[in-house]
Structure formats: C-alpha cells, structure tokens
C-alpha positions as CSV (number, residue, x, y, z in Angstrom):
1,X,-20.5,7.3,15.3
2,X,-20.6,3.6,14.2
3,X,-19.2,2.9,10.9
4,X,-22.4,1.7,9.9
5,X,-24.3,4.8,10.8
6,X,-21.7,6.8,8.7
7,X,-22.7,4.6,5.8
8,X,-26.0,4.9,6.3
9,X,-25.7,8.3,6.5
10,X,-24.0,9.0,3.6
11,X,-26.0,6.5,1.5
12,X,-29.1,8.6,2.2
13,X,-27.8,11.4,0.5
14,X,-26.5,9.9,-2.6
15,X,-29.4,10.1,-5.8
16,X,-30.2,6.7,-7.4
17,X,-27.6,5.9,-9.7
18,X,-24.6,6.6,-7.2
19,X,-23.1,4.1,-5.6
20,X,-20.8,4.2,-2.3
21,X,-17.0,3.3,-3.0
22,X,-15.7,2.6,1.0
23,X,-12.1,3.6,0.6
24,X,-10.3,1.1,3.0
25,X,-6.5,1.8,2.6
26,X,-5.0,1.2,5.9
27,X,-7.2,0.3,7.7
28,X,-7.7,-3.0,9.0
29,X,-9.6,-6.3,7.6
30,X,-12.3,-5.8,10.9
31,X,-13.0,-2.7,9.8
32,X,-14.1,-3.6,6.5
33,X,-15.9,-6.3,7.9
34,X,-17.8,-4.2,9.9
35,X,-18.6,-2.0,6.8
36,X,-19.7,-5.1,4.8
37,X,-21.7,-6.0,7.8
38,X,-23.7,-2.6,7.1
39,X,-24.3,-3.6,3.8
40,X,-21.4,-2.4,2.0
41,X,-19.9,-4.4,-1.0
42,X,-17.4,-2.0,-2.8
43,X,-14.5,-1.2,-1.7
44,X,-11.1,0.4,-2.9
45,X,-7.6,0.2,-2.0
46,X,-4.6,2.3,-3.2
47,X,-1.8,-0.3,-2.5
48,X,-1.3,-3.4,-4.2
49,X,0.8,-5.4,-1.4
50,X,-2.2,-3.8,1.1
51,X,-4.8,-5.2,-1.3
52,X,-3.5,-8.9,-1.8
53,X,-3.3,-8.8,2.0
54,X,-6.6,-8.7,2.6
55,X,-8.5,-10.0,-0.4
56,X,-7.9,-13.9,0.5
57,X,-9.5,-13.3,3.8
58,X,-12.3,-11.4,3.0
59,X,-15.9,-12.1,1.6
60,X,-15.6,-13.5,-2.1
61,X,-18.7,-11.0,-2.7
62,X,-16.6,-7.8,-2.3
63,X,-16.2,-5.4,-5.7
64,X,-12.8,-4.8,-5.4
65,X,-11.9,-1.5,-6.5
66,X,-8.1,-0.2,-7.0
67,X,-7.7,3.8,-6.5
68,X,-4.4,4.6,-6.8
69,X,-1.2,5.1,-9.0
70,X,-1.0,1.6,-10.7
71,X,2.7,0.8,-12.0
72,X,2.9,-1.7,-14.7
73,X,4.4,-4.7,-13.4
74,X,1.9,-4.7,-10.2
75,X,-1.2,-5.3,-12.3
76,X,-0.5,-8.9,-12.6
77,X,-1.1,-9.6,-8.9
78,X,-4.5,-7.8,-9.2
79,X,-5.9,-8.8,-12.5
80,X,-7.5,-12.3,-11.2
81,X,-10.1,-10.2,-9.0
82,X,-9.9,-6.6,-8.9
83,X,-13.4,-5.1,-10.6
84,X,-12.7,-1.6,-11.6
85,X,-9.0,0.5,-11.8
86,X,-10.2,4.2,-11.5
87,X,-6.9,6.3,-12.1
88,X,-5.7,4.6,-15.7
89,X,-3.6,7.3,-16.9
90,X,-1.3,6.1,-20.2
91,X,-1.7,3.7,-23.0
92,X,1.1,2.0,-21.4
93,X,-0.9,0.8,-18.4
94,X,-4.1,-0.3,-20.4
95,X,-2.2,-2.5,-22.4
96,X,-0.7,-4.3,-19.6
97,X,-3.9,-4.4,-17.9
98,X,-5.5,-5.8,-21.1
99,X,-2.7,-8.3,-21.2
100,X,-3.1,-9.6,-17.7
101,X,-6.7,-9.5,-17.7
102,X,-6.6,-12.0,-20.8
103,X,-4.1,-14.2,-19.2
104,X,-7.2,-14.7,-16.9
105,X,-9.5,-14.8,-19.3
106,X,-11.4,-11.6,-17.9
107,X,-12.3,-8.3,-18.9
108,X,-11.4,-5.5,-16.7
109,X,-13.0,-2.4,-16.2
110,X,-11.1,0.8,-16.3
111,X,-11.6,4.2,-15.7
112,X,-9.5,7.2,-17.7
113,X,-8.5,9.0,-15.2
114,X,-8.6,13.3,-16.4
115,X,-6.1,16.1,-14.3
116,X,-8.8,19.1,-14.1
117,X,-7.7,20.1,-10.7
118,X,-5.3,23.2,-10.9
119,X,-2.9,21.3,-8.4
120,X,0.3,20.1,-10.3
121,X,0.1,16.3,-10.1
122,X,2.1,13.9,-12.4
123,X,-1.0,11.9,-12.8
124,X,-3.9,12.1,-15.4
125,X,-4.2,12.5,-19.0
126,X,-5.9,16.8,-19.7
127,X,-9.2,16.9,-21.3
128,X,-7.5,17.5,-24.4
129,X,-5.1,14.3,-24.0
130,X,-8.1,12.2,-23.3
131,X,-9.8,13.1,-26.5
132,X,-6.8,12.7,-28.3
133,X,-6.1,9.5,-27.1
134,X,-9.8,8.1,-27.6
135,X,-9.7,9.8,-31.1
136,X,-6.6,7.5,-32.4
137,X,-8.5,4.6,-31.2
138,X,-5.8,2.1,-30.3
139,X,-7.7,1.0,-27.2
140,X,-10.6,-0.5,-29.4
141,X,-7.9,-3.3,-30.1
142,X,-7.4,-4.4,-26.8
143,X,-10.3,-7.0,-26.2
144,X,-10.2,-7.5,-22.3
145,X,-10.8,-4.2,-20.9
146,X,-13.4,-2.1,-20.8
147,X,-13.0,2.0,-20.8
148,X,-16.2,2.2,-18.6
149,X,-16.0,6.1,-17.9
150,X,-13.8,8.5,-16.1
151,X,-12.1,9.8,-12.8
152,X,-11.5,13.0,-11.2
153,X,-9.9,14.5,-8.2
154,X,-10.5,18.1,-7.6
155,X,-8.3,20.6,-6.2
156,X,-7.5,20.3,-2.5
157,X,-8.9,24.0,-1.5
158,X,-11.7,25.6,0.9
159,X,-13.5,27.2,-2.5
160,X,-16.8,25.4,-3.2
161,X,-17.1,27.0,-7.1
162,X,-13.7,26.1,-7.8
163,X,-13.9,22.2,-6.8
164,X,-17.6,22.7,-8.6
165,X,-16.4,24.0,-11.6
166,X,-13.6,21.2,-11.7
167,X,-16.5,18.8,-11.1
168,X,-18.4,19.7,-14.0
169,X,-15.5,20.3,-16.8
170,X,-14.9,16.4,-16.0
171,X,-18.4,15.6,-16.3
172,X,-18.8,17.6,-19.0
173,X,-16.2,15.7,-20.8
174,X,-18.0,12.5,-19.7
175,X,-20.8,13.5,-21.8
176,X,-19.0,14.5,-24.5
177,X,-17.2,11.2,-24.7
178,X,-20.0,9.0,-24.3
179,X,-21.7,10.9,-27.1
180,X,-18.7,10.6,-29.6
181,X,-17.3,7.6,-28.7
182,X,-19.4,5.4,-26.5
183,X,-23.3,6.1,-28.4
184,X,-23.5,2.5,-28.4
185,X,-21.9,1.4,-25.0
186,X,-23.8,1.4,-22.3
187,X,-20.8,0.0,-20.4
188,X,-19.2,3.4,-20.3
189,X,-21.4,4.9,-17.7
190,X,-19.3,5.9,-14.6
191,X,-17.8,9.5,-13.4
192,X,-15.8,8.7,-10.3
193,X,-15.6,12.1,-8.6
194,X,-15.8,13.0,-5.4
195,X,-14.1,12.2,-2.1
196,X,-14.9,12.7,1.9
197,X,-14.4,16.4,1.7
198,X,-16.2,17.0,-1.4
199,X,-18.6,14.2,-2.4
200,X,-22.1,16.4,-1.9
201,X,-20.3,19.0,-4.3
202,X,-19.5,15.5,-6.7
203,X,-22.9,14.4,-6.8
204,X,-24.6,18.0,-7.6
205,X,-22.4,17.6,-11.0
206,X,-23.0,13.9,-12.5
207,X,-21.0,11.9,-10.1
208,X,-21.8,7.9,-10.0
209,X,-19.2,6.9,-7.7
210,X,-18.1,8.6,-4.8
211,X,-15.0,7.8,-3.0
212,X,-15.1,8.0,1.4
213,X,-12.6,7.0,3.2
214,X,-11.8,8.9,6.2
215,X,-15.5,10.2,7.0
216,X,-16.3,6.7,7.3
217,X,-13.3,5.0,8.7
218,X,-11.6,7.7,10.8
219,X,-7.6,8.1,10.5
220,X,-5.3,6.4,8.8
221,X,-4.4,3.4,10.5
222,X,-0.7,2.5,10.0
C-alpha cells in the first residue's frame, strides 16, 4: 500500500480535533516527500543530527515535531525551527529550551511528557511529579515556551484495557491540569498519545496527536 493511501487511511479514522503526527525517523527525505505530497505537513523526528539533515532540504511548510529524548546542549540546533518537543521531562530541559528559543526570539511549544506505562523507563516525570512540578510554578517565569499539554507512551503489551487504562490516567491528568492550571490557556490543548500499534485505543481516550511511523512508512530504514 502507497504511503499516501496509509495516510488516507488513517486520517479517516481520526475524530476532528486530532491531527496526524508522520513519524519519519530513518527514513529517507523521499519518503517524506511523498507523505507531504499526500497532504501531510507534520512530521516528527527523534534524532537531532537526523533532523538538521533533512530540514534544509525539505518544504519550509513542514511542522516540525521532535519526539525523542532531548539532551540539553542539542536544543540549540533545533530551536530556530522545530514547532513542538513532545517528551520534556525535567525543569532542566525547559529552561534551556526557554533560553534558546529566546535567543531566536520564538516561543516554543512543549509537551510534559508523564511515565504511566508500567514499563521501567528513565524518562517522564509520574502524575504526581507533574503536579508537583506545575504546583511550584517556576515554569510561569520562563517567557518563550509554551507548556501546551502532555505526552504519553503506553506499555508495550498485547492487553487492550491495560494500554486503555494507561491512556485515560494520562488524559485524565490532562483535564485535571488544564482545569487547575491552564483555565485561561487555550494554548494548552494537546494529549499526544498514541502510536502505530495503539493509536485507535489513543483516540477512544482524548488523544489529539497521534504518532505513526512504521504503519505508514514500513521498516526502519538505516
């Protein structure tokens, strides 16, 4: 199947409001073209040598979206163009986000990125951290980001409730947050959940971004 038919595909079953995040991490430049040739505009990488690869020769149009484990001192090469960093995980990293993104006079959106899966992972701030860190409120100093929602991963298993109840204990703390914290933001607005295994599940439980890589691309290309 044509990488345009998987994208239309999938696009038919997402609800208004959810939006198609093509997940291009190695794979080539032509095969996002192709994809943007469909009608696709956003599109995330997890690598940021990969990334500064292939945004110079790619349409200026493309949301830019960056996926993976972000280190510190790599955010400087994407802060001139990347749209949204999903997986933002310490104060640490949002500062120096919020420090690059003023050096080019931007604001950045991010996305706190919550560990509900029952998988051990070195990644993610709990539920309870999240809250905790919202509630001392040091992020409302730093003027050129944006804390525009949150991202999830679920567990990597074959049971439908337990990705579904992972799903929803994210989402629920989405609402929660936006009710407490972000009343008067309509900025913070996205749950990023949801992958090629598991997106359908995502979107049953608040999901606004879903994340397909290898249903639409095919393997990893290395």
């Amino acid at each position: 199947m044509s990488i345009k038919s998987v994208i239309n595909d999938i696009n038919q079953t997402l609800p208004q409001g959810t939006r198609l995040v093509a997940v291009s991490k190695y794979h080539p430049a032509s095969s996002i073209e192709e994809a943007y040739e469909a009608g696709q505009r956003i599109f995330a990488e997890s690598h940021v040598q990969e990334l500064q690869q292939k945004e110079p020769i790619l349409p200026k149009d493309i949301e830019w979206h960056f996926i993976g484990h972000l280190q510190t001192n790599k955010v400087k090469y994407i802060a001139p163009y990347v749209s949204l960093i999903h997986a933002v995980d310490s104060l640490r990293l949002m500062e120096e986000i919020n420090k690059q993104a003023a050096r080019f006079d931007r604001t950045i959106r991010v996305l706190l990125q919550l560990h509900v899966a029952q998988e051990e992972t070195k990644f993610g701030f709990s539920p309870e951290e999240a809250e905790a860190f919202l509630q001392e409120g040091v992020w409302k100093t730093l003027t050129n980001i944006q804390i525009a929602g949150i991202m999830c991963m679920a567990s990597n298993v074959d049971n439908e409730a337990q990705i579904a109840s992972e799903f929803e204990r994210a989402h629920q703390f989405y609402l929660m947050a936006k009710e407490r914290y972000f009343a008067d933001d309509p900025a913070f607005c996205e749950c990023s959940m949801g992958m090629s295994d598991d997106y359908l599940i995502a979107i049953q439980h608040g999901s606004t971004l879903v994340r397909v890589g290898s249903k639409i691309f095919g393997q990893r290309v290395y």
